[in-house]
C-alpha positions in Angstrom: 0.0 0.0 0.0 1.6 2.7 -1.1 1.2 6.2 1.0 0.3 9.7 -0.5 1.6 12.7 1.3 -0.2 16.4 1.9 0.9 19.2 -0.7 0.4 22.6 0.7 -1.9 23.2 -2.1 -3.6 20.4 -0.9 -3.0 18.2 -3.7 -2.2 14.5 -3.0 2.0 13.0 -4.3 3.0 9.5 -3.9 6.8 9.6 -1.9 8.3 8.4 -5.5 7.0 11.9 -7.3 8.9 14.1 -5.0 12.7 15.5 -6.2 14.6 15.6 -9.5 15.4 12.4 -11.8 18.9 12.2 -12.3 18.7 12.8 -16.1 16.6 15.9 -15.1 19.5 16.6 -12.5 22.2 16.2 -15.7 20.0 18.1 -18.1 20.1 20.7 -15.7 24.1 20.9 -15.1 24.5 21.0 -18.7 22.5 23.9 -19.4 24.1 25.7 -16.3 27.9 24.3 -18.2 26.4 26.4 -21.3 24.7 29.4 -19.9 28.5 30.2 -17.3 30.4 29.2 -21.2 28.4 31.6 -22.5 28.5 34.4 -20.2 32.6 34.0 -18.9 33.9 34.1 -22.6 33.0 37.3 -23.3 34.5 38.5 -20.2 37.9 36.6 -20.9 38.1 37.7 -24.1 37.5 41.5 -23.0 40.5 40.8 -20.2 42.5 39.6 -23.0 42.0 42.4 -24.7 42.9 44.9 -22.5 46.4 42.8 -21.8 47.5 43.4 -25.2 46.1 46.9 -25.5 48.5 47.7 -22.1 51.3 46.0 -23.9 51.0 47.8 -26.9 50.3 51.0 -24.7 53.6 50.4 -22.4 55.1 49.8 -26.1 54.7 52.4 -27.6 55.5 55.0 -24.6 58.9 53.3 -24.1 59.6 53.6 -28.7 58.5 57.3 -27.5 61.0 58.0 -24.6 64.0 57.0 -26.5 63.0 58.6 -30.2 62.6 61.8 -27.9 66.1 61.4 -26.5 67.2 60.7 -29.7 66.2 63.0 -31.3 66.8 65.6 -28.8 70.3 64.6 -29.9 72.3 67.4 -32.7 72.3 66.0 -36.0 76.0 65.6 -36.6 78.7 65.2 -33.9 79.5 68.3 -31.9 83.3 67.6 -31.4 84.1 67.1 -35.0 80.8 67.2 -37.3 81.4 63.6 -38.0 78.2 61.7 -39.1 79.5 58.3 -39.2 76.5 55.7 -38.3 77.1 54.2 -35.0 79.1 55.9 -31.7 82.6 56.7 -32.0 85.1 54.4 -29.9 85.4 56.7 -27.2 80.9 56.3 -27.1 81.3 53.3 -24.6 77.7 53.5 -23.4 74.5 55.6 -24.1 75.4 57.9 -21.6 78.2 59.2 -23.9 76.2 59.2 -27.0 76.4 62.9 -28.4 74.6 63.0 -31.7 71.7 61.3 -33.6 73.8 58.4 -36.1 75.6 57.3 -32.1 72.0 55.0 -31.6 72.8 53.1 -34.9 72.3 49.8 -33.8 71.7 50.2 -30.1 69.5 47.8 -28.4 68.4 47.2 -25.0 65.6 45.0 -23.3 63.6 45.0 -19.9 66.2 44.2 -17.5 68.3 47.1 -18.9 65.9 49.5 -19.6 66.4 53.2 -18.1 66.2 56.6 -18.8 69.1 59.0 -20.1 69.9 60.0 -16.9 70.1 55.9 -15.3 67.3 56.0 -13.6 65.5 52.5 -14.4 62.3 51.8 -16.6 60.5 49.6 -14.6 57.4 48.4 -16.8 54.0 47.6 -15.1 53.7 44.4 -16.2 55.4 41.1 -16.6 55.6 41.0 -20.3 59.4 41.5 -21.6 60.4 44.2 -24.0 63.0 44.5 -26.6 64.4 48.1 -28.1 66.3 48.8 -31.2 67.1 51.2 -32.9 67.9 51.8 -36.7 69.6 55.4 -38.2 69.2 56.1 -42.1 71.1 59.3 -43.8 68.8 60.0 -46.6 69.3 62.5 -50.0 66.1 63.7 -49.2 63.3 62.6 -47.0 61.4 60.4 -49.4 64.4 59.0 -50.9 66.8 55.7 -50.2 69.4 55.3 -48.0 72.5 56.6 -48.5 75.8 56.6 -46.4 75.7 60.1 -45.3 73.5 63.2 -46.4 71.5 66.0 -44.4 68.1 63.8 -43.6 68.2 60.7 -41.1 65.4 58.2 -40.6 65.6 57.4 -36.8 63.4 54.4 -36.6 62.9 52.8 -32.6 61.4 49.4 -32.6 60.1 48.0 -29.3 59.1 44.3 -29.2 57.1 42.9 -26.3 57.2 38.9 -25.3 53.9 39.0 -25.9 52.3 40.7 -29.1 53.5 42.3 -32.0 56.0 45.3 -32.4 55.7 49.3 -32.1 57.8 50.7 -34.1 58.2 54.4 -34.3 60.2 56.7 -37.1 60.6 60.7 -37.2 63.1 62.4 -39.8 65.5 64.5 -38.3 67.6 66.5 -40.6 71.1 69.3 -40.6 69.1 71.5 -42.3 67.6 75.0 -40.9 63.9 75.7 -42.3 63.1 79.4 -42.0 60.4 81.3 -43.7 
């Protein structure tokens, strides 16, 4: 004899009605699986995102510092108007570097990174960064490179670990424009 029990809308259930089947209990855990896949993706992908807009961000502020101090740089060597691509021998260390073809081939990454003046670059994140830098003379600003004239392309490069390069140029040239 089986036993009914009491509903509190007063309707009668047999003790083997009451609770979830277990494939109603799987059907159930899959569309819950679905529903947090469908709203966490998003929300990775945004975070993901944003990573590799900061990287590029950081990236492009450190191609920035050192194109400015580059080009802060004169044109052609002060000592002897020399404009040889690459430092002189006496140039030991960027710190000595006194004109715009000195960078020629400098490099530097995130465990060496600093300012001019020493002070360290300590980037926010844990990604790694590369630098290098490239110096062109040019005839004129649209034209080839040549071994020495009165343009230079500067061009600074920074790689991260993680995405793809900046890379940064400006034209510097001997030249005085006046109107």
């Amino acid at each position: 004899m089986a036993f009914a029990t009491l509903t509190t809308d007063g309707c009668s259930r047999s003790p083997a009605a009451s609770g979830f089947t277990l494939a109603e209990s799987l059907v159930a855990s899959v569309i819950l699986a679905v529903a947090a896949i469908a709203i966490v993706a998003p929300i990775l992908a945004a975070r993901q995102q944003t990573a590799a807009a900061d990287t590029t961000s950081e990236a492009l502020s450190l191609a920035r510092q050192l194109l400015e101090e580059i080009t802060a740089k004169p044109f052609s060597d002060p000592t002897d108007g020399n404009t040889v691509l690459g430092p002189e021998a006496d140039e030991t260390g960027r710190s000595l570097f006194d004109n715009v073809d000195d960078y020629s081939g400098y490099s530097d990454s995130s465990s060496g990174l600093s300012m001019l003046s020493g002070v360290g670059v300590n980037p926010t994140s844990s990604v790694q960064y590369t630098r290098t830098v490239s110096v062109e003379y040019r005839a004129s600003p649209s034209s080839p490179a040549v071994s020495s004239d009165d343009f230079a392309l500067v061009t600074v490069t920074v790689t991260p670990s993680q995405g793809g390069p900046v890379q940064l140029s400006q034209l510097v040239t001997r030249v005085s424009l006046k109107r």
